[in-house]
N, C-alpha and C positions, 0 to 999 in steps of 0.2 A: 378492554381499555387498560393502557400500562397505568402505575400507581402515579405517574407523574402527570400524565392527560385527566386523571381521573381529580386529582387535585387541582389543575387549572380550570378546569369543569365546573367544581363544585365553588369555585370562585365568580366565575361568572353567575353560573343559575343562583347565586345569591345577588349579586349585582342587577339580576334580571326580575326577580320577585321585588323586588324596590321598584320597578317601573311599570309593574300594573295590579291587579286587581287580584286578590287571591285566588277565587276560583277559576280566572283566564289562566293564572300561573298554572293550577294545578291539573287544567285541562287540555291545556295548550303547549305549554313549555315545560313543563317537569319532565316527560314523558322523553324528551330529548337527550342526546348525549352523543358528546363526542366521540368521533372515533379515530381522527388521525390528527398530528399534527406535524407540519413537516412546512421549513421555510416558512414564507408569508403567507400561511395558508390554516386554515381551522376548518376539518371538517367534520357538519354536526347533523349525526341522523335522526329522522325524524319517522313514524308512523306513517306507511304508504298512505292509506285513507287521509291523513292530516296532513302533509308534506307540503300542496301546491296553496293552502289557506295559511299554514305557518309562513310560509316564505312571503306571501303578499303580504299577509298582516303584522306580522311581529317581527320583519326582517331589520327595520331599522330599529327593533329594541335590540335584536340579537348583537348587531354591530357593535351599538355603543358600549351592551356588558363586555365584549372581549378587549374592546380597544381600552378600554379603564382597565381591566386586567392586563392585556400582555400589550398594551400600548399600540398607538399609531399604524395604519399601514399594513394591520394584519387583517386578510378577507377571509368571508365567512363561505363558506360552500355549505345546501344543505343538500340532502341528499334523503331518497326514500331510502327504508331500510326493508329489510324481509321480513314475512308475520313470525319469524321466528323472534325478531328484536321487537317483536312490538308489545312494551310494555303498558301501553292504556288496553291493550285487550288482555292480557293479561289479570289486570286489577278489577275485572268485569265478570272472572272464569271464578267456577266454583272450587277450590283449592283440596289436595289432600294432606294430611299432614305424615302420610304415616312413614313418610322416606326422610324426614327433615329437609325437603326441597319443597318450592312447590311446582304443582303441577295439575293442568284442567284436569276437574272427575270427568267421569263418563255423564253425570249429570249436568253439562255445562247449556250455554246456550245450542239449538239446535242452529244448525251454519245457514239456514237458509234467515233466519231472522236481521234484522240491519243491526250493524255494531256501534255501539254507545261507548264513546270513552268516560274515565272518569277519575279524582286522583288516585295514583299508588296506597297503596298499606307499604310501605317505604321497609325493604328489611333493615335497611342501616339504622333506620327511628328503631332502636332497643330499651327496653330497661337498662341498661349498663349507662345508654349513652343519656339519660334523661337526668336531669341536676334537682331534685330536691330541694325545697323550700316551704316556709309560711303556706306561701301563695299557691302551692298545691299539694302539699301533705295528704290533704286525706282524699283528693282524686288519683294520686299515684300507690296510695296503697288500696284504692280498692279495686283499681283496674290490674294490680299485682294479683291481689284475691280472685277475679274474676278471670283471669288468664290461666292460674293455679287449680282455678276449681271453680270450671265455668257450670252456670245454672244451676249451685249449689250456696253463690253467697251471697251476693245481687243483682237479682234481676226483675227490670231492666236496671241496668246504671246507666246513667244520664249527668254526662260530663257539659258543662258548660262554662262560659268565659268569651270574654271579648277577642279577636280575628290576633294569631301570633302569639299565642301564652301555653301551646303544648298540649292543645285540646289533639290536635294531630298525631302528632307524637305517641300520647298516651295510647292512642285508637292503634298505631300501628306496632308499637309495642304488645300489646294485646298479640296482635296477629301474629309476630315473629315467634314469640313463646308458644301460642300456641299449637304451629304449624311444627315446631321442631323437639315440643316435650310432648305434645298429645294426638299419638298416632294412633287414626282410625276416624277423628274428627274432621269436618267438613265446615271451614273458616267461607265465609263470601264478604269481602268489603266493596261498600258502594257509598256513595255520597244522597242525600235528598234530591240534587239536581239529576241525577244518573238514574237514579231508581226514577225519578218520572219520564224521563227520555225514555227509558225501555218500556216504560208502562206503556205510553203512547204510541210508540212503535208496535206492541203488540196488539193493543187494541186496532190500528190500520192495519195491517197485518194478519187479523184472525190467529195470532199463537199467543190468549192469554193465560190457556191451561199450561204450553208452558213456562210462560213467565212463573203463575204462579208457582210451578212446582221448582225456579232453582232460587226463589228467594223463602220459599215453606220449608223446602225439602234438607234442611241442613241444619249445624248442630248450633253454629256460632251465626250471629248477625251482626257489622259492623257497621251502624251509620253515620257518615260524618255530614254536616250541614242538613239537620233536621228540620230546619227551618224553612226550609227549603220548600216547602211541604205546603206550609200558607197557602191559602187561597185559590187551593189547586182543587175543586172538590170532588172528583173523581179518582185523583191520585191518593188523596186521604182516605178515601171510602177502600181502595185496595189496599195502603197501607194497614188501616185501624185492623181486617181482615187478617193480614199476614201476620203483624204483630199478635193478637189473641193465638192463631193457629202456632206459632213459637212458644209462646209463654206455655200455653195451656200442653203443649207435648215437652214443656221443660228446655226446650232448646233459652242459649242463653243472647239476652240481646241487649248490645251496648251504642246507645246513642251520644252525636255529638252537636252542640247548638250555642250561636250566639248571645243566647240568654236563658232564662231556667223557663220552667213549663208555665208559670204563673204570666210570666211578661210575652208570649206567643201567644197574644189576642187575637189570631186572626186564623187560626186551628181552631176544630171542633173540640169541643168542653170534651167528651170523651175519650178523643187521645191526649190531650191534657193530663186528665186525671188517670192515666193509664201510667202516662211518664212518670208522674209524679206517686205512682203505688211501687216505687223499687227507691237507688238509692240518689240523690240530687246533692250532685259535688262539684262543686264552682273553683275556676283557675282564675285568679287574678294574675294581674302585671306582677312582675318579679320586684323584689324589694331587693336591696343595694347590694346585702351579701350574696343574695342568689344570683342578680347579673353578674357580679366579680366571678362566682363558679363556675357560671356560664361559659364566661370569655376563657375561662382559665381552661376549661374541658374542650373549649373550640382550637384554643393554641396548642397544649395538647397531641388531639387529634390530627392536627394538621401540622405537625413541625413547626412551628412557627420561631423562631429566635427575636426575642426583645431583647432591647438593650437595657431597659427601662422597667420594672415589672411595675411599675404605676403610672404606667397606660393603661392598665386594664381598669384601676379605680377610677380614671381621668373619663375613660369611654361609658362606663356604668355608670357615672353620676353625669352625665349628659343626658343618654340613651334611655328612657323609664317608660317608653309605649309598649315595647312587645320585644318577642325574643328575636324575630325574623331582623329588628330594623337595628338590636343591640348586634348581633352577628357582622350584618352588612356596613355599620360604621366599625367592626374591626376591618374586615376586608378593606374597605376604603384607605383608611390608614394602611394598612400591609401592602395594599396597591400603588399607595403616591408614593412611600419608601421607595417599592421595586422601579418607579419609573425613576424615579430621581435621584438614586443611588443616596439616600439621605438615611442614616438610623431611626429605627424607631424609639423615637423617644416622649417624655412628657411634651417637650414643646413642639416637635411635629403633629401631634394629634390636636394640639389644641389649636395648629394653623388649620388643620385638615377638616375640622370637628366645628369652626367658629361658625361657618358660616350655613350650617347644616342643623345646626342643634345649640343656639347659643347658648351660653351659663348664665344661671338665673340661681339666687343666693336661697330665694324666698322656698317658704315648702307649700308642696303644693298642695291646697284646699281638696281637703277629703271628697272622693268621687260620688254623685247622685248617681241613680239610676232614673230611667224615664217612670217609674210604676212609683219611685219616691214622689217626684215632679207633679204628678199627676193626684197623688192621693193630697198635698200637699195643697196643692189649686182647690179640690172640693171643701177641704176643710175650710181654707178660707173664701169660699165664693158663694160658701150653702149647696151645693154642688151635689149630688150621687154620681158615683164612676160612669153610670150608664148615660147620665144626662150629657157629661164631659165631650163624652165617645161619639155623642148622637149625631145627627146631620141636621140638629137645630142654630138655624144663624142668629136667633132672638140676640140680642144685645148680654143679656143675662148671662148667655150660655158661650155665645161668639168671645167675648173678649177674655175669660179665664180657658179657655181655651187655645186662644191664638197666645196667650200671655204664658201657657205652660209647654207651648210650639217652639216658643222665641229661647224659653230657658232650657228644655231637653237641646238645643244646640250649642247654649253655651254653657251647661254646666255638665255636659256627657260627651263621649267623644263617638257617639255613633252617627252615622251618617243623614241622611236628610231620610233617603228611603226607607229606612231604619226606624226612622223617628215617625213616619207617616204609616209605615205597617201597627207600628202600637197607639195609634189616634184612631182607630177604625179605620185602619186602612185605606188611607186618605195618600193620596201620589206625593211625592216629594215638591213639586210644585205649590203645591198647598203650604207645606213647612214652611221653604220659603216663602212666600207670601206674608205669611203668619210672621214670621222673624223680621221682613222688613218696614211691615207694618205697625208692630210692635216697637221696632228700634225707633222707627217718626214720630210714634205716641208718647215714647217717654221723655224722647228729647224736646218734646213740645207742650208737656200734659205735665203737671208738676202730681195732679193726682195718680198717674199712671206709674210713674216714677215710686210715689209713696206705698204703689201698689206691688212693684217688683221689690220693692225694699222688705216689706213686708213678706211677701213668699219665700224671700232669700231668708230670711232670718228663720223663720219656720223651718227651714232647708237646713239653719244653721252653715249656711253658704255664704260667702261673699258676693254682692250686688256685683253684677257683670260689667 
């Protein structure tokens, strides 16, 4: 790929992680890359095994990332590629580091078993490229440590944070270092979702000995979405398995999760407390100066010429969810400039940026988590956690509970499923429910009202 397809590329597959789901992106369309670009034409290879699913299902996402990048009129070809390009098998293969490349050990899967894709350990995700902040100080240095001098300084480490804040990153920096300083080691990354795909495959399949032996048999273990793992309980029973078999031969193993071991109510107490016997280091959202670094290290890397260098404060004090969505509002801007022959300046971004992310003066109300929510309701309802959780509808139990359903969606920004996995695993449907049931009581119930008032304040939150 020339540096200049590779650069139109890396615009798109940002513009294309904006239009779905992270783990689709990372399983579906990361994997992808351009390889020619010539007249009206963009052509983008895809994994033979995924090729004819990408094109049906993600074809009309693929279009609209290019046509926002290189504008109108330009079609997408995809094409299957050879197993040589195919990077989701790749990121599935046992790695060695001793060449600074990688490359499948002789311990990888045996070919007769079915192939599980899953995301990259990205080499371009480096330590170099990662921007230091508050908000992950002491998960960047100890995923430093841990790459430095693995299964000598924490193990496990247990990176957590909410979807877009470098939990990735962190995990594939790991991999890069230690693929290219530590020859003779044998790196495997895999996702929670990937590791259960292959579990099951093996188990139909009759090849669990050697499952287990390429997820046992190595030095490093890289998990990304450990969460994953929930409610799976055969998948857990060979995880809890594999993990002890690491720890206790020293190999070292780093996990990654949308929340810390404590709020993963729906895993067995004993991998809980396994996660939680190493070290538990949380990524928040980036605070104002670390997006400005951000944007700064993305322009940067990519050439970018401003006119304006306060754009990048204009887009950082907009942009405060994740890094994925501060990146993809610069691209957008850099994108309507490139169509419209317009400089980038303060007030093009803030045309480009209004309708996307409005400006809002106020600061926003310090984040709950569901397990605050939650402990918060028992205190005021006379409540035990357990009683909270239970699948008692009694009046008693039903309403501080639908009443702490309705507030983990407005005072957190996790999703409905999200929110119904930490309820006792109760479906999203349920959530909702709860939330608009909630919303008719208060607006009709002045005591109901009195009763969200009072939670909020306990919360030390603002009533919704």
């Amino acid at each position: 790929m020339s540096a200049e397809i590779e650069h139109i590329w890396s615009r798109v597959q940002a513009e294309i992680a904006l239009r779905v789901d992270e783990p689709t992106y990372h399983i579906w369309l990361e994997p992808l890359r351009a390889v020619e670009l010539s007249g009206d034409r963009i052509v983008i290879e895809a994994p033979p095994h995924a090729c004819r699913w990408v094109r049906d299902r993600f074809g009309k996402v693929l279009e609209a990332g290019v046509e926002l990048v290189l504008g109108p009129g330009i079609g997408v070809e995809l094409v299957a590629g050879g197993a040589s390009h195919n990077p989701a098998r790749e990121s599935q293969s046992t790695y060695s580091s001793g060449s600074g490349s990688r490359r499948p050990n002789a311990r990888a899967r045996p070919p007769e078993l079915p192939h599980s894709t899953g995301p990259l350990c990205n080499p371009k995700l480096t330590f170099d490229q990662f921007v230091i902040g508050d908000c992950n100080r002491l998960a960047h240095a100890a995923a430093l440590a841990v790459a430095e001098m693995p299964a000598q300084a924490y193990n496990p480490l247990f990176i957590c944070g909410p979807p877009g804040v470098g939990k990735t990153h962190l995990l594939s920096s790991i991999a890069s270092l230690l693929l290219s300083h530590s020859p003779g080691l044998t790196v495997r990354c895999t996702t929670g979702e990937a590791f259960t795909n292959e579990f099951i495959g093996a188990l139909g399949g009759g090849h669990t000995e050697g499952f287990k032996a390429r997820f046992r048999d190595v030095d490093v273990l890289l998990m990304d979405d450990v969460q994953f793992l929930e409610r799976k309980t055969r998948t857990e029973e060979e995880f809890f398995h594999t993990f002890n078999a690491l720890h206790d031969g020293a190999r070292q193993i780093v996990l990654t999760s949308d929340r810390p071991p404590r709020d993963l109510q729906a895993l067995e107490d004993r991998l809980r407390e396994r996660f939680e016997a190493g070290l538990v280091a949380d990524v928040t959202p980036p605070e104002l100066p670390t997006r400005v670094a951000i944007l700064r290290m993305r322009v940067h890397h990519d050439g970018i010429e401003l006119d304006d260098d306060d754009v990048l404060a204009v887009i950082a004090e907009r942009v405060k969810n994740h890094v994925r969505a501060l990146e993809g509002a610069l691209i957008r801007v850099v994108a309507f400039s490139s169509l419209t022959g317009r400089p980038i300046t303060v007030e093009l971004t803030h045309e480009v940026l209004d309708g996307l992310y409005p400006h809002t003066t106020d600061a926003a109300p310090e984040s709950r988590s569901i397990a605050d929510i939650q402990a918060a309701a028992c205190t005021c309802f006379g409540l035990s956690p357990q009683e909270l959780l239970s699948p008692s509808r009694t009046p008693r139990v039903a309403w501080p509970r639908q009443l702490a359903m309705y507030l983990s969606r407005e005072l957190t920004s996790e999703s409905l499923p999200a929110i119904g996995r930490q309820f006792g695993g109760r479906d999203h449907t349920t959530v909702l429910h709860a939330w608009r049931r909630t919303s008719a009581r208060i607006a009709a119930d002045d005591a109901a009202r009195h009763a969200v008032d009072k939670l909020c304040r306990a919360l030390d939150s603002p009533t919704p």
